[in-house]
TIBALUM-661823 format. One line per field, with one value per residue (C-alpha): x, y, z; residue number from 1. Coordinates in steps of 0.001 Angstrom, whole numbers. Example, Ala and Ser with C-alpha at 12.3 -4.5 7.8 and 13.67 -1.06 7.14 Angstrom:
<rs>
x <- (12300_13670)
y <- (-4500_-1060)
z <- (7800_7140)
i <- (1_2)
</rs>
This chain:
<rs>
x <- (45591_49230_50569_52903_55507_55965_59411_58204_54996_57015_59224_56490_55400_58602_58912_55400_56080_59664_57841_55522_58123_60317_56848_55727_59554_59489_55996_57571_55178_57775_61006_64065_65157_63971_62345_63035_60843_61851_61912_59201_58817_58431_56350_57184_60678_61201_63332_63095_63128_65600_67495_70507_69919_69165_68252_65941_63734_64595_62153_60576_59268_63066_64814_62471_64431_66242_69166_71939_73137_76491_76658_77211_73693_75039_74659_76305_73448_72525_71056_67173_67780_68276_70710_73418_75264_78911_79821_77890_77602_74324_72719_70336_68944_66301_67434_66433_68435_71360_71068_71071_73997_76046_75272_76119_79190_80204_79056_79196_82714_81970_79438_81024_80045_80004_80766_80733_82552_80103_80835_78838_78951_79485_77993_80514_79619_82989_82922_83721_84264_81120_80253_77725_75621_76304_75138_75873_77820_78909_82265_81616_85295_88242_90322_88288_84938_81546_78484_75578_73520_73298_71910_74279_77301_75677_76715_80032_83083_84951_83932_84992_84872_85342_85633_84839_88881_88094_90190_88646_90048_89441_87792_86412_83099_84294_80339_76818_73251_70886_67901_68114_70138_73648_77197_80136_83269_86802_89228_92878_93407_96738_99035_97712_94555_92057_88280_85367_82995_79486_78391_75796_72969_69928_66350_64112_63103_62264_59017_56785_57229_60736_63203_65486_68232_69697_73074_73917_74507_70890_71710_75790_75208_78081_76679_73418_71084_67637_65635_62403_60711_59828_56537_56054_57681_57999_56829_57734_58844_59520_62947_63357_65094_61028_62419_60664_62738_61166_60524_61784_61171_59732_60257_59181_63188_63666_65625_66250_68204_72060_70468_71049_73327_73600_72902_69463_70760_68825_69499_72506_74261_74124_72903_69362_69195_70463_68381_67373_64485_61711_57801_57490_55565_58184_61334_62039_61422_57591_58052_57984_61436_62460_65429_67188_66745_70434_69641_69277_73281_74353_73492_74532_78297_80350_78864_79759_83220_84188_82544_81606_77712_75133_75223_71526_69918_67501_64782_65949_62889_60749_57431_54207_53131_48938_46505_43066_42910_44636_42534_39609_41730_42124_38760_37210_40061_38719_41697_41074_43732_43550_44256_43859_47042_50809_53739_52767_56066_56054_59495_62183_65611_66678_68717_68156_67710_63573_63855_65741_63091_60538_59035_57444_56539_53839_53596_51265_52666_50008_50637_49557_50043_54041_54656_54957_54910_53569_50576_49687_52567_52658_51811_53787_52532_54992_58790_59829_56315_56082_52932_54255_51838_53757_57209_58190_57520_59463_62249_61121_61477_64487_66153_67888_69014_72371_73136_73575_70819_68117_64525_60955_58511_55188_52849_50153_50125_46733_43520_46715_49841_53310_55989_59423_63030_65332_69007_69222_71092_72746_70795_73388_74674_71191_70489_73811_72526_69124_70631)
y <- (74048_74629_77880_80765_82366_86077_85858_83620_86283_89245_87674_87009_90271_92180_89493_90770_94316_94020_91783_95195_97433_95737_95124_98854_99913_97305_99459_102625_103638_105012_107467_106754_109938_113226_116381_119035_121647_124628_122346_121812_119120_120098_116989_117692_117337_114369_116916_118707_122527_124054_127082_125252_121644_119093_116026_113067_110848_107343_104899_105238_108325_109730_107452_108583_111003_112359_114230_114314_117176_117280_119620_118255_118186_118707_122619_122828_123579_126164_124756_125108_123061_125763_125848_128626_130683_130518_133131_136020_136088_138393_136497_134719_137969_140681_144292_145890_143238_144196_147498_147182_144907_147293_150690_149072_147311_150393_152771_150877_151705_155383_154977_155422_154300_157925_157463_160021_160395_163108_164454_163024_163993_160893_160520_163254_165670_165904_165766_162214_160670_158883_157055_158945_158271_156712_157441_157036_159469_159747_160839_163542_164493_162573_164907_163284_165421_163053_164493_163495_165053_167571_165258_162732_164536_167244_168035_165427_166383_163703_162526_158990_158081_154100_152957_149955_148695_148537_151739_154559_157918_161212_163796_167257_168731_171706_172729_172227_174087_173265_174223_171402_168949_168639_168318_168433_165802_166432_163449_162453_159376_158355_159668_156980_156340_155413_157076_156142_158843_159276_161509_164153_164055_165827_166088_168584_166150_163266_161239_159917_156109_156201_153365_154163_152765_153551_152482_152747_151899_149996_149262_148934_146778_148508_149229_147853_148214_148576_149681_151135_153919_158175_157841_161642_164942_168053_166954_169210_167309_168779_167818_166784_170943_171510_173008_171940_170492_171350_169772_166202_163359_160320_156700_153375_152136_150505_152868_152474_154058_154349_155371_158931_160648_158211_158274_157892_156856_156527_153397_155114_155221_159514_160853_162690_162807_162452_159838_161466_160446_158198_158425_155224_154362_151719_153013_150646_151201_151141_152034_155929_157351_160593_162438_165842_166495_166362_169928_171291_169904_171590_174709_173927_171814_175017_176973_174498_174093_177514_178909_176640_178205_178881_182772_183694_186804_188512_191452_193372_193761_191481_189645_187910_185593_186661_184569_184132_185739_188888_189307_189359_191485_194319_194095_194842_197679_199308_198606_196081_194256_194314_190478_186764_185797_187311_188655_191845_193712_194412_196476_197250_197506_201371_202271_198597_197637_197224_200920_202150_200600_202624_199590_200537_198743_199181_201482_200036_197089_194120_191216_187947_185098_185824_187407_190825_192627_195543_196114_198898_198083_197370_193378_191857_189275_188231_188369_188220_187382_184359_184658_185088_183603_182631_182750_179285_180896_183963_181699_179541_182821_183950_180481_181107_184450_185278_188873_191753_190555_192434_191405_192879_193488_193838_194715_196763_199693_200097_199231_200755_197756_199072_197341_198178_196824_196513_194910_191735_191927_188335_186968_185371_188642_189959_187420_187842_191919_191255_189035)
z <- (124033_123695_125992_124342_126370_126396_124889_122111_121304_121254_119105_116555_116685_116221_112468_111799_111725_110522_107252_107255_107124_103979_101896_102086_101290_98274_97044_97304_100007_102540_101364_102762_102947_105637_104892_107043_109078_106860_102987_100887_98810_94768_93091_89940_90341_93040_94993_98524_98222_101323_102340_101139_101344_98165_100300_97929_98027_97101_95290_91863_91969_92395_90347_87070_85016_87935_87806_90368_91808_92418_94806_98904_100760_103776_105554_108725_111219_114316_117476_115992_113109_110496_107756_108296_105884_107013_104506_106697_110785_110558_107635_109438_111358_109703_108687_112234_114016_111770_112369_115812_115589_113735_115653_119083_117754_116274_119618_122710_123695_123484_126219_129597_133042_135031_139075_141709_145237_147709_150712_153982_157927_160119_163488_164962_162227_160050_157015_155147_151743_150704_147325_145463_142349_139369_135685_131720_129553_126013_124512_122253_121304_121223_123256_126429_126455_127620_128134_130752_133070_135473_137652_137443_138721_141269_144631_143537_144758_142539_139203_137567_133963_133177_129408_127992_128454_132373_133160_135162_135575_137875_135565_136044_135700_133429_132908_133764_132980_135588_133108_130597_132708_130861_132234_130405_132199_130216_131397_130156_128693_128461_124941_122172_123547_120568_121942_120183_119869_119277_116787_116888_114948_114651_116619_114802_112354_114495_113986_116172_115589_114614_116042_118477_120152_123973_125466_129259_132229_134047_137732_136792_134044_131879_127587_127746_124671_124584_121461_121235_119423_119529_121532_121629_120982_122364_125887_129078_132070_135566_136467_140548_141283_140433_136758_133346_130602_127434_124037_125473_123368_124739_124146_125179_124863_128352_130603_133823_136752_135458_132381_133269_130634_128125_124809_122918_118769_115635_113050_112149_115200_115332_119172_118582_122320_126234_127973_131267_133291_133360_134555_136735_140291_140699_140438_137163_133519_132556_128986_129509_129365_128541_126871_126038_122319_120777_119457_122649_123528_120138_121390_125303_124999_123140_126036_128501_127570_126820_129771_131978_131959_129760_129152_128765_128486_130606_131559_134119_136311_138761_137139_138901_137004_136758_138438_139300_142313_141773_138408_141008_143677_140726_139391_143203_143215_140250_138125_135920_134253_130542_130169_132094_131463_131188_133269_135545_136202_139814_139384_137179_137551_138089_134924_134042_130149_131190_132911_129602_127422_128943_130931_134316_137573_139830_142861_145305_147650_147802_150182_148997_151497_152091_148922_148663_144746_143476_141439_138733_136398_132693_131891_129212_126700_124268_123363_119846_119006_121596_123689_127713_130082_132604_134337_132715_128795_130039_130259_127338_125373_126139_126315_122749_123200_124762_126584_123973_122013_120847_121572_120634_124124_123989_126970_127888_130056_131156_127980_125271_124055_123534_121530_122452_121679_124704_124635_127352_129946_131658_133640_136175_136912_137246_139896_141422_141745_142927_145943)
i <- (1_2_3_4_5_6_7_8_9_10_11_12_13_14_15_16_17_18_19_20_21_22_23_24_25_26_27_28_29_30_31_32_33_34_35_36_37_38_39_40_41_42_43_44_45_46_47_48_49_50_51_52_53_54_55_56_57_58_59_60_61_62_63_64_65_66_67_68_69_70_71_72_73_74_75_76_77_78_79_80_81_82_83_84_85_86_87_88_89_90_91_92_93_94_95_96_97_98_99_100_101_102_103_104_105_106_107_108_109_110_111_112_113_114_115_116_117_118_119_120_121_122_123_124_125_126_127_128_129_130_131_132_133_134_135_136_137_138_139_140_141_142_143_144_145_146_147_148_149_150_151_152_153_154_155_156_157_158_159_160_161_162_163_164_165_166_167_168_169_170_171_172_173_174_175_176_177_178_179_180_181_182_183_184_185_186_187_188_189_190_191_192_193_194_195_196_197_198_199_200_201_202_203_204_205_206_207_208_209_210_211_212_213_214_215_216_217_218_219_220_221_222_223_224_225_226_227_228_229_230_231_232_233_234_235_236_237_238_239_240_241_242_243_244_245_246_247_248_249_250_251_252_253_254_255_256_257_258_259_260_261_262_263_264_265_266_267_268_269_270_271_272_273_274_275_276_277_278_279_280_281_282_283_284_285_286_287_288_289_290_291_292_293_294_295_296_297_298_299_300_301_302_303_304_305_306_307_308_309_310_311_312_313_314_315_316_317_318_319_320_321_322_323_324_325_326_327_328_329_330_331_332_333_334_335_336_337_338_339_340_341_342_343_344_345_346_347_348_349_350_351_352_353_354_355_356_357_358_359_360_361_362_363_364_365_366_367_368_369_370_371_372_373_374_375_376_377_378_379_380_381_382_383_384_385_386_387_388_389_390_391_392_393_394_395_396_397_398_399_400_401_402_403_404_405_406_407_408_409_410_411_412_413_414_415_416_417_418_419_420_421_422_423_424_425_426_427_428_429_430_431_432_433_434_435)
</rs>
């Protein structure tokens, strides 16, 4: 029995299949040619459908009737394989992606990193420089105006606005409203400086579902973009000074401390809100953020910047907000109060636009825990024809209305309601009285 070495068998093998190889090629049973991942092969043609290529298969079956096209079969390729169009840099991604593209290649640089300097006491109680928060803002007017939030810049004794170009300069808080949580920073950029600014859109006809699109500042990370959509509308949100923002929208667009001020865009690159807080046990973005609706900041910046405040209006007299307890306190008293719910003036300002109206207060001190208000007066109900149930809708009601207006009371003075018209007074200066 004659003995084969391993050399000499692999040898024989490799002839074998190499003899295998050239008799199925000589049949036509294997192409010469590749197909793709993303071609499909047309059989009634011979040819390879592609994006762009015209790769075919040798062998009979090609060579039949065949024409050739004279056209290069060669596409230059991306990393996955895919044929690119060299002609267009966003070809290869879907409408949304281009949109996004385009709105933060358009916006980003009017998104500004906001920095603050606060005052701190050191161990020997003076006072020293200490760096403070940090926050988003957008420029709203060439001339150097951003807007963010309250938040962002309070209790800051110096205020630091860095564009997109790496330069950072001092600016000056020239207004804030505590109540919806805008600021308004005006810095100087040098003579020639080209600001891109974001433009205002609108929020009252926002949908539930609708994409969205925020830019800012996540844990320093300068123009970040996240996208998302309108969650919810018209949600109210207690703000951390215990005060509820109203109407916020609310979106599942990731934002994240350093958020704060920036700007929440539709597909068309327009503001329809401020980004402003988020709902989250963690500290980090959980898919529930929340933001100032742009029409709110229509009506705030002119304020802002012409006065540095928000000039509201207001009722010159002192409220208690009715509860469950004192409805049960009156009824025992024998003076039952003609409704559950609404505003029970406990006094009204003497030759104040309430006292002028014809608006009384009561006249028998009550102590309730340690608050002390009278009882007996008229209860109001609505304003302008907006129910008044509590303290927060007095303010809700009166949030439009600046001092001088005109506004239509209604409240009941024992079982009988009274309308009345009264002019508002302003309601910092009314504070500034009462203290």
């Amino acid at each position: 029995m004659r003995l084969y070495s391993r050399a000499q068998v692999a040898i024989v093998a490799l002839c074998s299949i190499i003899a295998g190889l050239l008799l199925a090629i000589g049949f036509g049973l294997l192409p010469t040619g590749l197909t793709r991942a993303n071609q499909v092969a047309d059989p009634s043609s011979g040819n390879v459908a592609g994006s762009n290529d015209a790769f075919q298969l040798d062998g009979p079956a090609a060579s039949a009737g065949a024409e050739t096209d004279p056209a290069p079969a060669y596409a230059p390729e991306g990393a996955n394989g895919l044929a690119l169009n060299v002609d267009s840099p966003v070809s290869g991604f879907s409408a949304s992606e281009r949109e996004n593209i385009d709105v933060y290649e358009r916006l980003n640089t009017g998104v500004v990193n906001v920095t603050t300097e606060v005052v701190a006491l050191n161990w020997f109680l003076e006072p020293i420089p200490r760096e403070g928060g940090s926050g988003s803002g957008s420029i709203i007017d060439a001339r150097g105006y951003v807007l963010t939030n309250n938040h962002v810049i309070a209790n800051a004794v110096k205020v630091y606005v860095s564009l997109a170009d790496g330069n950072r300069y001092e600016g000056q808080v020239i207004g804030s409203d505590v109540e919806n949580d805008l600021a308004i920073i005006k810095f100087n950029p040098p003579a020639g400086t080209r600001l891109t600014v974001i433009p205002f859109g609108q929020s009252g006809g926002l949908r539930v579902g609708q994409k969205v699109l925020a830019i800012g500042n996540p844990f320093g990370l300068e123009r970040t973009l996240t996208t998302g959509v309108v969650s919810s509308l018209g949600r109210p949100i207690q703000s951390e000074e215990n005060i509820v923002l109203r109407d916020m929208i609310q979106t599942d667009a990731s934002i994240n401390p350093g958020n704060s001020g920036g700007p929440l865009l539709n597909a068309r690159g327009e503001m329809i809100g401020i980004n402003t807080v988020i709902y989250s046990t963690t500290g980090g973005s959980v898919g529930v953020g929340f933001a100032v609706p742009v029409d709110t900041a229509r009506r705030v910046v002119p304020e802002l910047i012409e006065f540095g405040r928000v000039r509201r209006g207001w009722i010159e007299a002192e409220f208690v907000q009715i509860f469950p307890a004192l409805v049960e306190y009156m009824q025992a008293q024998g003076q039952p109060l003609p409704v559950s719910q609404g505003l029970l003036v406990s006094s009204a300002s003497r030759s104040g636009n309430a006292d002028r109206a014809g608006i009384q207060g009561g006249s028998t001190m009550v102590r309730y825990y340690q608050s002390r208000f009278n009882i007996g007066g008229d209860v109001i109900v609505s304003i302008d024809g907006l129910a008044v149930a509590s303290v927060a809708d007095l303010y809700a009601a009166l949030e439009d209305n600046k001092p001088g207006d005109r506004v239509r009371v209604e409240y009941y003075r024992g079982g009988r309601r009274v309308t009345v018209e009264l002019v508002l007074a302003d309601r910092a200066e009314t504070l500034v009285k009462r203290n």
